[in-house]
N, C-alpha and C positions, 0 to 999 in steps of 0.2 A: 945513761939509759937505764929505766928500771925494768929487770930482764925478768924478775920471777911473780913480781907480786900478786896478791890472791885474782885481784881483777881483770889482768891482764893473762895469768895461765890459764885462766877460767876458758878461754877461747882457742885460741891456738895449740898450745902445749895440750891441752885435755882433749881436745876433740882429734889430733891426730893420735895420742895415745888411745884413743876408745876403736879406730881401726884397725886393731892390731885383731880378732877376736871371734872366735864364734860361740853356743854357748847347746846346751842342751834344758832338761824341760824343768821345772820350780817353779816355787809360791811366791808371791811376797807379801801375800797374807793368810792364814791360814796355813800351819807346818802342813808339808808332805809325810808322807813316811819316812820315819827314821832310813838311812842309808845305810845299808851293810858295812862291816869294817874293811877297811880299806886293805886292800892288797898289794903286791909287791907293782903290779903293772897303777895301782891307782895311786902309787906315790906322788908328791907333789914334784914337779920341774924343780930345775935349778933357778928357775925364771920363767916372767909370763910368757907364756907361748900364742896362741893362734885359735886356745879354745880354754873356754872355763864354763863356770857352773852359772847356769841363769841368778837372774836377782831371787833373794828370798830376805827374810824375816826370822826372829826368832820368838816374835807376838803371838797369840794364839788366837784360835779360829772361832770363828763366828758361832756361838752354840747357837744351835739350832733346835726347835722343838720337834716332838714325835708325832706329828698330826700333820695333815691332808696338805698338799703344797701345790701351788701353780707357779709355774716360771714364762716370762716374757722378756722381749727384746728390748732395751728402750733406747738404745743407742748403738750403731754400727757404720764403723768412718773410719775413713784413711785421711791424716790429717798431711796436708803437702803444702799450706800457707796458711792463712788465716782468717781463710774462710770458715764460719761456721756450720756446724751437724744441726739439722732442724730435720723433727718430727713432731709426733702423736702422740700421746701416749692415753690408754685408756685400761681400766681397771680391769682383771683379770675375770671372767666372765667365770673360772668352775671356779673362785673363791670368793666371789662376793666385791663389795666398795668397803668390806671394813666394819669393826674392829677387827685386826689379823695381831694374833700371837707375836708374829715376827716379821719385818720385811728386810730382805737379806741383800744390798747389791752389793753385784761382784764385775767387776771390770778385768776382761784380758786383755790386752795389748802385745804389742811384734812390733819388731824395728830392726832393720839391718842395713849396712852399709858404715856411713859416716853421720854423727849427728850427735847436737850441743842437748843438753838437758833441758826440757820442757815443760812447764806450766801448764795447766789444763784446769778447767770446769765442766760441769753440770747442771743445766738448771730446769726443773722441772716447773710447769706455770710460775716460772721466776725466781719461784724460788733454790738459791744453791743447796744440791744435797751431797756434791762431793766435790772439791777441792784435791789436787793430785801433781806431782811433778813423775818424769817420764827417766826412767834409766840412760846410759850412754850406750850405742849397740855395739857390737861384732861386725865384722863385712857381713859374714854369713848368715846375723841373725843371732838374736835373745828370746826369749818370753817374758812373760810375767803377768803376774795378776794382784788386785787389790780387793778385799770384802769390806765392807762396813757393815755395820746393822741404823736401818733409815728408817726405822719403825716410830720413828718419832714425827717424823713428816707425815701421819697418817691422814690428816685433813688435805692436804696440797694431792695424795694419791688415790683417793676416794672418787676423784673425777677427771674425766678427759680435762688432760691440759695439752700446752703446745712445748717441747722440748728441745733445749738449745746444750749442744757441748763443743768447745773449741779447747785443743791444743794446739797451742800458736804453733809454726812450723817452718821451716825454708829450707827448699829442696833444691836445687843449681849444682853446678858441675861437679863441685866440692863436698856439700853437705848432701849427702845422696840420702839420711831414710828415711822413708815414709815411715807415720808413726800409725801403723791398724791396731784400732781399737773396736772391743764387742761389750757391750754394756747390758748386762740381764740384772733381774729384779726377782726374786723368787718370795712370793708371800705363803707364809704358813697358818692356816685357818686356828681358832679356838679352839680348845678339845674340853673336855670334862675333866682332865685335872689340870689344862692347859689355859690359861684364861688371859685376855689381854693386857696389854699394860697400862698405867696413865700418861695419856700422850697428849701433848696441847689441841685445845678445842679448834683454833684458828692458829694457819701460820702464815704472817704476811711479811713478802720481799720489801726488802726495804729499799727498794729502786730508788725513791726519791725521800728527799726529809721530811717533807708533810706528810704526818699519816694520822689517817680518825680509826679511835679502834672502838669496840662493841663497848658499849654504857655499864654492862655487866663484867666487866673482864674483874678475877678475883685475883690473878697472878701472868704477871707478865717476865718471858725470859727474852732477853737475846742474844743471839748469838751470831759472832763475827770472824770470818775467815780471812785474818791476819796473815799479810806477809810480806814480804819486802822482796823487792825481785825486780827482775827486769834488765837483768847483766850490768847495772851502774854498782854504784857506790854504797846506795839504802840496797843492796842483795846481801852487804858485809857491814851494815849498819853498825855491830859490838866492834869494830874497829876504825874508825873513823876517828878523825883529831879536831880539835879546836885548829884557828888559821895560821895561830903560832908555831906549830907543830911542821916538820917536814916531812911531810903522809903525804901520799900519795888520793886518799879520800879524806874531804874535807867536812865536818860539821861545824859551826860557829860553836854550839852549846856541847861540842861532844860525841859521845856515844851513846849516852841514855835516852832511850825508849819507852812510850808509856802510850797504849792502848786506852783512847776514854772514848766514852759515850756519853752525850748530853741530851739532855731534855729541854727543849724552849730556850736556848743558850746557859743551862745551869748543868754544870759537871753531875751525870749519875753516878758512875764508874769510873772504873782504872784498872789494870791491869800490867802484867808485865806479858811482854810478844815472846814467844819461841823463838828460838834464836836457830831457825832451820837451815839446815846444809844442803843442797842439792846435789846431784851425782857428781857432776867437776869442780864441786866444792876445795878450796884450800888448793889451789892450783897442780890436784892431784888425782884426776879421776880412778888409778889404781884403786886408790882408799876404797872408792864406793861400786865395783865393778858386781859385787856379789850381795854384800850387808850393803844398805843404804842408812845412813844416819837415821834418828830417830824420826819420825812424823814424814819423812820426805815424801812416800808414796800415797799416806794419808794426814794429808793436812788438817786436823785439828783446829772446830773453831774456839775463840774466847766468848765466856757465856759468862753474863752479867744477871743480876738478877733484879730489875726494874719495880717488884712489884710495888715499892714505897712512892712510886708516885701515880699508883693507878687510881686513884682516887682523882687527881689531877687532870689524867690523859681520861677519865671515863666523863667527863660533861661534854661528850656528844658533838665538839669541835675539834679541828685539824687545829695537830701539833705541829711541831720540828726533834726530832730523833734523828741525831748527826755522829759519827765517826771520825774521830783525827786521834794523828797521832802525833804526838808531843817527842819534842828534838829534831824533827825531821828539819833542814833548812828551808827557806823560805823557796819556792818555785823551784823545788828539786822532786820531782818525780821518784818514782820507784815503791811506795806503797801500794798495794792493792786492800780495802776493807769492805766486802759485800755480806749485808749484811741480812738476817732473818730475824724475826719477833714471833714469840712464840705466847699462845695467848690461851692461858683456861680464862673460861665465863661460868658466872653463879647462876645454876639453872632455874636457884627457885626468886629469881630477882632480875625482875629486867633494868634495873639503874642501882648499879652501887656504888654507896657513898661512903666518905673518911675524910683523911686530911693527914697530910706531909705533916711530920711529928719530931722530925729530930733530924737536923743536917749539920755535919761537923766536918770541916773538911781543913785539914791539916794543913800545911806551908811546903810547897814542892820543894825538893831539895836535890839540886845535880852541881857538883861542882869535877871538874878536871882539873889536875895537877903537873903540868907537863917539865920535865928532866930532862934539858939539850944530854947528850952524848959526852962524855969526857973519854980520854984516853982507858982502852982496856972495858967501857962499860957502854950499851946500847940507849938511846934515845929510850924516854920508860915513859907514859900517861897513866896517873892513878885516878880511876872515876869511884866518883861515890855518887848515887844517887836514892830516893825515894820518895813515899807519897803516902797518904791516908786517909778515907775517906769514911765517915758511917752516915746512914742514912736511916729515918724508921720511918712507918707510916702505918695509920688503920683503916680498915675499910668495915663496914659492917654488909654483911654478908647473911643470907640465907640462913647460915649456921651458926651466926654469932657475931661477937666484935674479933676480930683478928688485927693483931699486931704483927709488922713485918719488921724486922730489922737488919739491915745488912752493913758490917764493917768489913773493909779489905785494904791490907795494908802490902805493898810493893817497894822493894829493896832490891837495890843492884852495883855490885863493886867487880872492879875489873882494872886486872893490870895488864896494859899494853908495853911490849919491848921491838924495838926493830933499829937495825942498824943504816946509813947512811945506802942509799940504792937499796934499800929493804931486802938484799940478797939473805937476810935475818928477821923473821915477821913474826912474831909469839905472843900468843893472849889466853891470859886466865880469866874469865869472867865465872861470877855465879850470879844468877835471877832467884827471886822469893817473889811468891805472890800467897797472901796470906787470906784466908777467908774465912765469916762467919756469918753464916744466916739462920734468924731464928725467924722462924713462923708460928705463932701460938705456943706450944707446948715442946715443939722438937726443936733442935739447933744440930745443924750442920758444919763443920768445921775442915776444912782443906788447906792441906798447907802443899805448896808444888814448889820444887828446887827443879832447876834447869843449871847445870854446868856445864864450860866448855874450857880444855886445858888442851894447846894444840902450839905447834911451834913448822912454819917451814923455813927451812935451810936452802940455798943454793951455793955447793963446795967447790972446791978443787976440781976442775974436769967437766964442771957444769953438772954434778952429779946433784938433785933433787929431790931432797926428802923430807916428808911431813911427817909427823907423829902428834896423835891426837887422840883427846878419850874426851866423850860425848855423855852427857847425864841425864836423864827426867824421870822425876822423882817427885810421888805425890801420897799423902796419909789423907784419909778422908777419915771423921767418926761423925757419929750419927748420935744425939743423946734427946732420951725421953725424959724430965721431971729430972737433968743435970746426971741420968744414968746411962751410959753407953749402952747401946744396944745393936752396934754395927760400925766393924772397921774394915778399911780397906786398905792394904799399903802395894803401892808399885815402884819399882826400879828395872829401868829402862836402860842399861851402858853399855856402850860403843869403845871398842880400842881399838886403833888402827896404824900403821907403820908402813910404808910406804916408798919406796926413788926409784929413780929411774934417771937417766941423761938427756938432759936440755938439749934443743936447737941440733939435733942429729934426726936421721931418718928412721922412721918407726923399727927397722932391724936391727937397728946398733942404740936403741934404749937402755935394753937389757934391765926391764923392770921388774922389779922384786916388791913381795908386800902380804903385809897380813891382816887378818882384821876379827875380830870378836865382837859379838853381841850377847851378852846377857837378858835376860827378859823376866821380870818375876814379879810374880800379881798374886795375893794374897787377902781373901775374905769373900766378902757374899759375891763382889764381881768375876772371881775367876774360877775358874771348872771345877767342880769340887773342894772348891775354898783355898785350893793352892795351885799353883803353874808355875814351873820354874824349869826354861829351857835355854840353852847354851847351843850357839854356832859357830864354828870358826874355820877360817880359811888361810888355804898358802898359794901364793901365786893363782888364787883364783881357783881353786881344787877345794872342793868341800871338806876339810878334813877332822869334823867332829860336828856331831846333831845330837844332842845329849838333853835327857828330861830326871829331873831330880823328882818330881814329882808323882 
């Protein structure tokens, strides 16, 4: 019987350990105030007790501009199955339909009793504007909250649409909590030194694959909210074996993942997927009681940059603009890709024209190495995979002839170890996703690391523990005429330590665990050109909120 592994603690094991719990007030987006030093009564236990510190973050908060604001409701629900929140929503009457400086949501939610981590959307006239998974609760009760800035969906917010939000949910004698959630919008008008941003002219859902977009479009983005879920197998997708392998989750091709987007059945893009953790992640929901892994509570989409074939998509006929994801096994479930196109048009041209100029698209490359077990040494799978793709195109425009060119290269190696009944389950992986786009005169360059080095054990006694350190990591530069003129770097790490006692009653666990978050954002995107703040916890007790910055 295989007693620990990640797929099967994810349920039972985590969801009675997250009843142990009650929780008091925090962020998980947006720091709170720093917390006074801690005193001799705010020491941490010897062990988790019966109350810790709600969810929070160590990301920093939504800047906000110094001008006129109006705040509305746009979603307010107690989620108890999987039924969906359906509303209204209509543009803020003392600020205007737009341009606004900034549009800020911010979602609260409350959960208590018993309950497995949970998926959720938003979508406003269709289109999604937040992506979200849900904490594990206390009997008593947690909080928490999530900001984004959605100032980019300004065209989808400009007018009465119809609003849909579901977090799946199952409430029954066992899983008791209800998950309430309240969903506000707060738009911040232009000021005089405040002025709007460039935000796409049209933004359309991409419900279905046929889509005709405006004759004039001079730049087209998409973006896709990636993620693999659904409590199967693609939830743990960087661990997955070939059929040779005796894993407990099976892929024919492996564990490599690659995010693409096509046009007309021709590859635009690739990408590499976040390799997201959710709260009972790693069949340890200790780990994630307080810090939540990276992106967990805001899911991040992958944004591709299309514009090379707008010349193509602009004669005035229905395409196909399609999402898959490469390695998944055939008729295996557990992807979600919804996705949005994000669309500026050349005002002073109502049809513009170019031609696809340059497509180079490399030799996919994944192979798996897999290492039966010998005496003294663990069953071991070594992946190697990657891809490369460049595309150009021009379009003449209003403003000239514009050249677009976009290369992006994704790389991904990963060593899997686990022993016979995976009572031993350890995986280093690292993801690259490398990019460069040049428009005319500027080129943009992003390079994003995602790491995951994590190992669970099931010992002597049935005593269960995980340890794990969590990566994402991205350099942006920005260059006019080959000269920088704007950098950006972030580091994003997670450490965690974590046991507790299998297959006994939540009193006699006697769970112990720690966990840190680093957060550091450097250059034109962060508060003052630098942010660098540290959290960390013991048995659930806040015990360091620290800003270097």
């Amino acid at each position: 019987m295989t007693r620990h592994r990640i797929t099967g603690l994810l349920g039972a094991l985590a969801l009675a350990a997250a009843a142990l719990a009650a929780a008091g007030p925090a962020h998980a987006a947006g720091p709170p105030p720093a917390p006074p030093a801690a005193t001799a009564a705010d020491e941490p236990p010897a062990e988790f007790g019966t109350d810790w510190h709600d969810p929070l973050t160590a990301a920093p908060p939504i800047e906000r501009p110094a001008t006129r604001s109006c705040e509305l409701t746009l979603a307010e629900a107690q989620f108890r199955d999987f039924t969906p929140y359906t509303g209204t929503y209509t543009p803020p009457a003392g600020c205007g339909t737009g341009p606004w400086a900034k549009v800020v949501l911010r979602l609260d939610g409350k959960v208590k009793g018993r309950q497995y981590d949970r998926l959720g959307h938003l979508s406003v006239g269709g289109v999604e504007i937040l992506r979200t998974s849900t904490p594990e609760p206390s009997p008593d009760g947690i909080t928490w909250s999530v900001e984004k800035d959605v100032t980019r969906y300004r065209d989808t917010l400009s007018r009465p649409q119809p609003v849909e939000m579901l977090i799946g949910n199952v409430v029954n004698d066992t899983y008791t909590g209800v998950i309430d959630v309240k969903v506000t919008l707060t738009f911040y008008a232009v000021g005089r030194h405040t002025a709007a941003p460039d935000t796409p002219d049209r933004v359309l859902p991409l419900t279905s694959p046929a889509v005709t977009t405006p004759r004039n479009t001079e730049r087209i983005l998409a973006e896709v909210y990636a993620t693999g879920s659904g409590g199967g197998c693609e939830e743990y997708w960087y661990m997955t074996t070939p059929d040779a392998a005796p894993y407990s989750c099976k892929a024919s091709a492996g564990p490599y993942r690659e995010v693409r987007i096509s046009v007309d059945g021709r590859l635009a893009g690739i990408a590499a997927p976040f390799p997201n953790v959710w709260t009972g992640g790693w069949s340890n929901p200790f780990l994630w009681y307080v810090v939540p892994a990276p992106r967990a509570f805001d899911v991040r989409p992958v944004v591709y940059d299309l514009t090379p074939f707008a010349a193509l998509l602009n004669d005035g006929r229905e395409h196909r603009i399609e999402v898959s994801v490469a390695g998944v096994p055939a008729g295996q479930t557990g992807w979600s890709t919804p996705a949005n196109l994000l669309l500026w048009q050349d005002e002073g041209r109502a049809v513009v024209t170019g031609s696809l100029t340059r497509y180079e698209e490399g030799e996919p490359a994944n192979s798996s190495r897999f290492t039966p077990a010998t005496a003294g040494t663990p069953h071991r799978l070594d992946t190697e995979g990657g891809h490369r793709l460049t595309v150009s195109g021009r379009l003449d425009t209003s403003h000239g002839r514009v050249t677009t060119t976009v290369t992006r290269t994704v790389r991904n190696t990963s060593v899997h170890r686990w022993t016979d009944g995976e009572n031993q389950d350890a995986l280093t992986g690292t993801w690259t996703d490398e990019e460069s786009v040049t428009r005319g005169p500027v080129t943009t360059r992003t390079a994003r690391t995602y790491t995951m080095d994590g190992e669970t054990t099931l010992g002597a006694g049935d005593r269960l523990r995980t340890v794990i350190t969590l990566g994402d990591r991205a350099e942006t530069a920005t260059l006019r005429g080959g000269r920088t003129v704007d950098r950006t770097r972030l580091d994003d790490t997670y450490t965690g330590d974590a046991s507790y006692t299998a297959n006994v009653p939540r009193e006699q666990r006697h769970a112990v665990g720690t966990s840190t978050e680093r957060y550091r954002l450097y250059g034109a995107e962060a508060p003052r050109g630098c942010y660098d703040r540290t959290v960390s916890t013991v048995q659930g007790v806040l015990t360091e909120d620290r800003r270097r910055c």
